[in-house]
C-alpha positions in Angstrom: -46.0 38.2 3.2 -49.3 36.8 5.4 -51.3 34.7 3.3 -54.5 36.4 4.9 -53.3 40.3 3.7 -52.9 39.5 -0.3 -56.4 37.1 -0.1 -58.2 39.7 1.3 -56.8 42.5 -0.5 -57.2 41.2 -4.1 -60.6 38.8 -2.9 -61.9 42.7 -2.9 -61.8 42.8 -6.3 -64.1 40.0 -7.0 -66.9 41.2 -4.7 -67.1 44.2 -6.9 -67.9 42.5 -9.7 -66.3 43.9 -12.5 -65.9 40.9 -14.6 -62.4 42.1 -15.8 -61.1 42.9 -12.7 -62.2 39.8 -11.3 -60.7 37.8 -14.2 -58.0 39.5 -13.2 -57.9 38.9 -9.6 -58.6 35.9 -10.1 -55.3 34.9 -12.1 -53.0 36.6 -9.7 -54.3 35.0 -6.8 -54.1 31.3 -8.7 -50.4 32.7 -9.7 -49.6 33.9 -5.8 -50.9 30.7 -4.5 -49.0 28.6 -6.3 -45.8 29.6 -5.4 -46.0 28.0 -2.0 -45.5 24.5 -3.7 -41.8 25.6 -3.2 -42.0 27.2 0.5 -42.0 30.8 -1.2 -43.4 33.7 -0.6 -44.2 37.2 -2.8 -43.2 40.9 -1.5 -45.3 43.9 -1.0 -44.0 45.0 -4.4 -45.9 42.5 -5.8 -49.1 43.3 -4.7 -49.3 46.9 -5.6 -48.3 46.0 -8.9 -50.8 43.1 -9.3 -53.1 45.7 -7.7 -52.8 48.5 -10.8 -52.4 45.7 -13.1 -56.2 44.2 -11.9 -57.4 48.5 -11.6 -56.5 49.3 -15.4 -53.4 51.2 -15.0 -50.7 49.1 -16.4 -51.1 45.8 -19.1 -49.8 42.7 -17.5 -46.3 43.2 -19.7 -46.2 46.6 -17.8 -46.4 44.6 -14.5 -43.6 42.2 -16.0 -41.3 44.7 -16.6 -42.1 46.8 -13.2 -40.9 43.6 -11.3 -37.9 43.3 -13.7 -36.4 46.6 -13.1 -37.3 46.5 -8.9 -34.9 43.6 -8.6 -32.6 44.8 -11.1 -32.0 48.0 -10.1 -31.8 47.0 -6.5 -28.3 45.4 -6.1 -27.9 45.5 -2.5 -31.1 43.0 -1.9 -31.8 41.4 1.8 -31.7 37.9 2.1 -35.6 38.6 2.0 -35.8 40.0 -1.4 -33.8 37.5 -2.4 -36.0 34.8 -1.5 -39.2 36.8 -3.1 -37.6 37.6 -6.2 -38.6 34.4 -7.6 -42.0 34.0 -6.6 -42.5 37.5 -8.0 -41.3 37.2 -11.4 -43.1 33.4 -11.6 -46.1 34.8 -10.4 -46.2 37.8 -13.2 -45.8 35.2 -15.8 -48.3 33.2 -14.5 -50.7 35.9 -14.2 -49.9 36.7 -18.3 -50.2 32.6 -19.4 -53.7 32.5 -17.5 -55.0 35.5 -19.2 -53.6 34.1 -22.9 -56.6 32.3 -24.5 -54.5 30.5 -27.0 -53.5 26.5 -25.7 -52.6 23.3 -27.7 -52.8 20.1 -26.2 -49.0 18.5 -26.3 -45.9 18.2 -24.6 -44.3 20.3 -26.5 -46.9 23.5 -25.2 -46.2 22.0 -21.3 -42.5 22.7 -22.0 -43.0 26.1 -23.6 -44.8 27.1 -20.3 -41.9 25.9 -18.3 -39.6 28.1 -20.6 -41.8 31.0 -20.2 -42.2 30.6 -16.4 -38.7 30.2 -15.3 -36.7 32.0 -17.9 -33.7 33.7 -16.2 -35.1 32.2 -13.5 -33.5 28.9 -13.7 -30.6 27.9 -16.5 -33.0 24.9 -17.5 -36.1 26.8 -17.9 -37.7 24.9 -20.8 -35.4 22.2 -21.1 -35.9 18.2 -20.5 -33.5 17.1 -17.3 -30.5 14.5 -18.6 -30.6 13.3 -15.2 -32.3 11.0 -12.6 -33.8 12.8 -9.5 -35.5 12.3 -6.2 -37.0 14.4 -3.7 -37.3 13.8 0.1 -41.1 14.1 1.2 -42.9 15.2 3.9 -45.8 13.2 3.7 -43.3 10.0 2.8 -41.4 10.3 6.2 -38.5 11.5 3.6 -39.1 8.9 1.0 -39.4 9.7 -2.7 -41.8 9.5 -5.4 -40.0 6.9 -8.3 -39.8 9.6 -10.7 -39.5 8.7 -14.8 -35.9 7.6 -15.6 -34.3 10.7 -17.9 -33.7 8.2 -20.6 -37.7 7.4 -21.4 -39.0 10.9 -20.3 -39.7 11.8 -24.1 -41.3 8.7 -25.0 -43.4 8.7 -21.6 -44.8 12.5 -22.6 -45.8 11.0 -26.1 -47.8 8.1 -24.5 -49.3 9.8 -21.9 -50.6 13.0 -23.9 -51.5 10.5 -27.3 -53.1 8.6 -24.8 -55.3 11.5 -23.3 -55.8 12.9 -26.6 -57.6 9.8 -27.9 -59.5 9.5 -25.1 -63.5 10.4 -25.2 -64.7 12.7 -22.5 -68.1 12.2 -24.7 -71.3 10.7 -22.5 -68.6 10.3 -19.3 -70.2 11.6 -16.1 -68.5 14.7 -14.2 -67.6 11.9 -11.4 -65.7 9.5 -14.2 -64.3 13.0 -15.6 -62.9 14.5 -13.0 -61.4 11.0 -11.6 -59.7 11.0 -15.2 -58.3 14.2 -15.1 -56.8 13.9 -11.8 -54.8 10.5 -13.4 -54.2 12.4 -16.2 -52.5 15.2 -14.0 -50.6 12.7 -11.6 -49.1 10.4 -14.7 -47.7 13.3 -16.3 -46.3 15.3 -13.1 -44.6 11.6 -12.2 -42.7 12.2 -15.2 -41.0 15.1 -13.7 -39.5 16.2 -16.9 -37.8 19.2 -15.7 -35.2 19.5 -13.0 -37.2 22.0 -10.9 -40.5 23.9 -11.5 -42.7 20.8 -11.9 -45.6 21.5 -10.0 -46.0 25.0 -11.2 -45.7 23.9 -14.6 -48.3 21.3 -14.4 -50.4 23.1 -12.5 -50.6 25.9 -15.0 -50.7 23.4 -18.4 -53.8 21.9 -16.7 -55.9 24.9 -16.2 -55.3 26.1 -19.2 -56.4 22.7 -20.3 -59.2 22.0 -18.4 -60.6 25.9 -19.7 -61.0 23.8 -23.3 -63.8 22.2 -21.6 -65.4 25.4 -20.9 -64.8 25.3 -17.4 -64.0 29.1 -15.4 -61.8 27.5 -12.6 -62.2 28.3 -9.7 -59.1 29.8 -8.3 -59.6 29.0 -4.7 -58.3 25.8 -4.7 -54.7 26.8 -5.9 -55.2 30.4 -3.9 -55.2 28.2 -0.5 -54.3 24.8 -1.3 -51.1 24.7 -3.4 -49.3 22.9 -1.2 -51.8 20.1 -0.7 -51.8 20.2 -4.5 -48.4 19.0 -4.6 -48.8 16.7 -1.4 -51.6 15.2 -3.4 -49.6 14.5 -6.5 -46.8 12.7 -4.5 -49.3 10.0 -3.0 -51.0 9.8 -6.4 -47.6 8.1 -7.4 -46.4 6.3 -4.3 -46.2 2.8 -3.4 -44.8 0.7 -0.6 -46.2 -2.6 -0.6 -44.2 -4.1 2.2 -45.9 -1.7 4.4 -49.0 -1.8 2.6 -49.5 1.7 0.7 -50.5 2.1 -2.3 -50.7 5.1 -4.5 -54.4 6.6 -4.6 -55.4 9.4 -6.5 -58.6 10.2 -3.9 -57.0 13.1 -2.0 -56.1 14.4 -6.1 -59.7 14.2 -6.9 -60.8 15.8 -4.1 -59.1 18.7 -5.3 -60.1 18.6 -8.7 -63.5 18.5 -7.2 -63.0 21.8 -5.5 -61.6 23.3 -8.4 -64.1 22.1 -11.4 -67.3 21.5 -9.4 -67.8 24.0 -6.8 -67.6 21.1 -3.9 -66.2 22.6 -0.4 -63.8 19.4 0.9 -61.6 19.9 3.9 -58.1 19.4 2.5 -55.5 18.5 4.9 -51.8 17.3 4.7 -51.9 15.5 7.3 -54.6 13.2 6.2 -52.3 12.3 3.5 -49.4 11.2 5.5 -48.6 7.8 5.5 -48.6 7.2 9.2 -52.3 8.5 9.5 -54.2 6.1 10.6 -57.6 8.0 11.6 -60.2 6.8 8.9 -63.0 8.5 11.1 -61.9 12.0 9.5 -61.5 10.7 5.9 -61.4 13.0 3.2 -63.9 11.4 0.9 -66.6 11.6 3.5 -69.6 14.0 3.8 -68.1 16.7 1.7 -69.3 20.6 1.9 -71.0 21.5 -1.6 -71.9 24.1 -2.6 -75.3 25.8 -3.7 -76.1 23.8 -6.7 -75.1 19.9 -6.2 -73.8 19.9 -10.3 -71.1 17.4 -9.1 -73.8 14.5 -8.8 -75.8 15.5 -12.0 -75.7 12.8 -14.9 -73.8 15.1 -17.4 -70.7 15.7 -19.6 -68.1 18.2 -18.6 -69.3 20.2 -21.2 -72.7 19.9 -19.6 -71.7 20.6 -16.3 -69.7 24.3 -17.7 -72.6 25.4 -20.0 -75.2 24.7 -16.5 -72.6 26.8 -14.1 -72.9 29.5 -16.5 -76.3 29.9 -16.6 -76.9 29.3 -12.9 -74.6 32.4 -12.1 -76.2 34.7 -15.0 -80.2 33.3 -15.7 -80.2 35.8 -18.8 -76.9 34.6 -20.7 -77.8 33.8 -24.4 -76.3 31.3 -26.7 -73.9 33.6 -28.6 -72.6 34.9 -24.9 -72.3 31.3 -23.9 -70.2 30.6 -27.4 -67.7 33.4 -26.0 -67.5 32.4 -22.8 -66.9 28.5 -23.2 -65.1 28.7 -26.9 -67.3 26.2 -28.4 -68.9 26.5 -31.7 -73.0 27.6 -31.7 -73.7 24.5 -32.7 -72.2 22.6 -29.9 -73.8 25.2 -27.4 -77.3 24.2 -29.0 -76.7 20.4 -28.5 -75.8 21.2 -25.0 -78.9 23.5 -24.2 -81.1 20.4 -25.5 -79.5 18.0 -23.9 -79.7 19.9 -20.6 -83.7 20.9 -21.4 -84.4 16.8 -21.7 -82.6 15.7 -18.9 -85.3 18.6 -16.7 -81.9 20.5 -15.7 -82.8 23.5 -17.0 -86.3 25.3 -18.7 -86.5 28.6 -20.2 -88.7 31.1 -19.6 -90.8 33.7 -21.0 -89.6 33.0 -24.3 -86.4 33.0 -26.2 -85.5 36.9 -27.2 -86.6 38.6 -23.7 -86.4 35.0 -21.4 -84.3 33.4 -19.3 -82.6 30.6 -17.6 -84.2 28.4 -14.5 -82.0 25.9 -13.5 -84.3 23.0 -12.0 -81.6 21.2 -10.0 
């Protein structure tokens, strides 16, 4: 299917602004989107379904089960079908995982979304590889990432997710925390714990885990960059010091920057290929932004979701802003303080009929 018919089609939804059909939307283009990582592509089918899914008229198990019994009943499938029925069944279960509130930070969560993503799909759906892999890339002129030896995976996902969990996102700027989360991201998907599916996996573990922080992600970075995702990840863990590359995480964090922030950077492969040499049209220069510059703010990522939220609705009041982030009233009040001193935001016109101005 053309990328350009299902963006449009379900971008539609959005405009309209029906927050549960853009929710909606929203998680079916992410889901769609991501499926490029691996060169596929959804049907038709799909979209109708994702369409009366996002409209009301079926629950997202419905759609599950639709997508089921259209490649099930269909024996005689084209090569085409063949290749979409895939993408179509991952893409339904992403759709369902993003529009689950429940998460819990640990490996053993990550390979619980694997198993729910890819069972049936692939025989090792859920299930840590007992082998050692490597991948022909692109971007690597058809060298491979070093990927974690099967051996050490387990202990590797300990360290790396005890690590994170210790670590203190508390007074960090959104600069320092997004530059962390991208690591976080690359050292994990270098572990490559599964034999295929990686990428997807990761990708949806780590929205659902940056949404603790109160952040609404914004779907248009998987939607039309999955692939650079993935291209991103690979250079975040490659090295070649005789021909002097080293792995950088920059291109990673652009992305992250896109999909936390609101920032508009250019994302292109080919500026991630080795063999590009032109540092005139470097990524990490004069990027887009967008209408409010939160990215260069002196604030917490807790900060930074609480001030998107009241920029888009000036009228939001605490208890909505409890619901919407997951954090306790409490927490909400230290934020709206802290945001007050720092001459971020002001209310007005009081506190029971006021609102929000954001000052930045």
């Amino acid at each position: 299917m053309p990328d350009k018919n299902w963006q449009f089609e379900l971008e539609e939804y959005i405009k309209q602004g029906e927050p549960d059909r853009a929710e909606k939307s929203e998680a079916w283009q992410t889901a769609i989107g991501l499926q490029a990582v691996d060169g596929l592509n959804t049907s038709e089918y799909l979209l109708d379904t994702a369409k009366d899914h996002i409209e009301g008229k079926i629950t997202i198990d419905e759609a599950q089960k639709r997508i089921y019994s259209y490649y099930e009943q269909r024996t005689n499938r084209t090569e085409l079908e063949d290749s979409t029925k895939e993408a179509d069944i991952v893409s339904a279960r992403i759709t369902k995982l993003l529009g689950e509130k429940a998460f819990q930070f640990s490996p053993a969560e990550w390979i619980t979304i694997h198993r729910r993503l890819f069972e049936g799909v692939f025989d090792h759906a859920g299930k840590i590889r007992q082998y050692n892999i490597s991948k022909k890339e692109w971007i690597l002129n058809g060298a491979t990432v070093i990927y974690a030896d099967f051996n050490s995976i387990k202990d590797t996902l300990d360290y790396d997710f005890a690590t994170e969990k210790n670590f203190s996102y508390e007074g960090l700027s959104v600069e320092a925390s997004v530059k962390h989360l991208a690591k976080f991201a690359s050292d994990i998907w270098q572990i490559h714990p599964f034999g295929e599916g990686n990428t997807r996996a990761t990708a949806v573990f780590m929205i659902k885990y940056m949404k603790t922080f109160g952040f609404r992600v914004n779907n248009d970075a998987f939607r039309e960059n999955s692939w650079y995702f993935r291209n991103a990840l690979v250079r975040a863990n490659y090295n070649d010091l005789k021909k002097g590359i080293t792995s950088t995480t920059k291109f990673l964090e652009l992305f992250f920057a896109n999909l936390l922030l609101g920032t508009n950077h250019e994302l292109k492969n080919r500026y991630m290929h080795i063999d590009f040499m032109d540092e005139s049209t470097s990524q990490s220069i004069n990027p887009k932004v967008s209408k409010y510059q939160f990215d260069t703010l002196d604030c917490t990522l807790e900060e930074l979701a609480v001030l998107e939220l009241v920029a888009k609705n000036p009228t939001m009041k605490q208890q909505e802003l409890v619901e919407a982030t997951g954090k306790s009233i409490a927490t909400i009040k230290r934020i709206m303080k802290s945001l007050q001193d720092k001459n971020y935001i002001r209310r007005e016109s009081g506190k029971r009929y006021g609102k929000w101005e954001v000052l930045v």
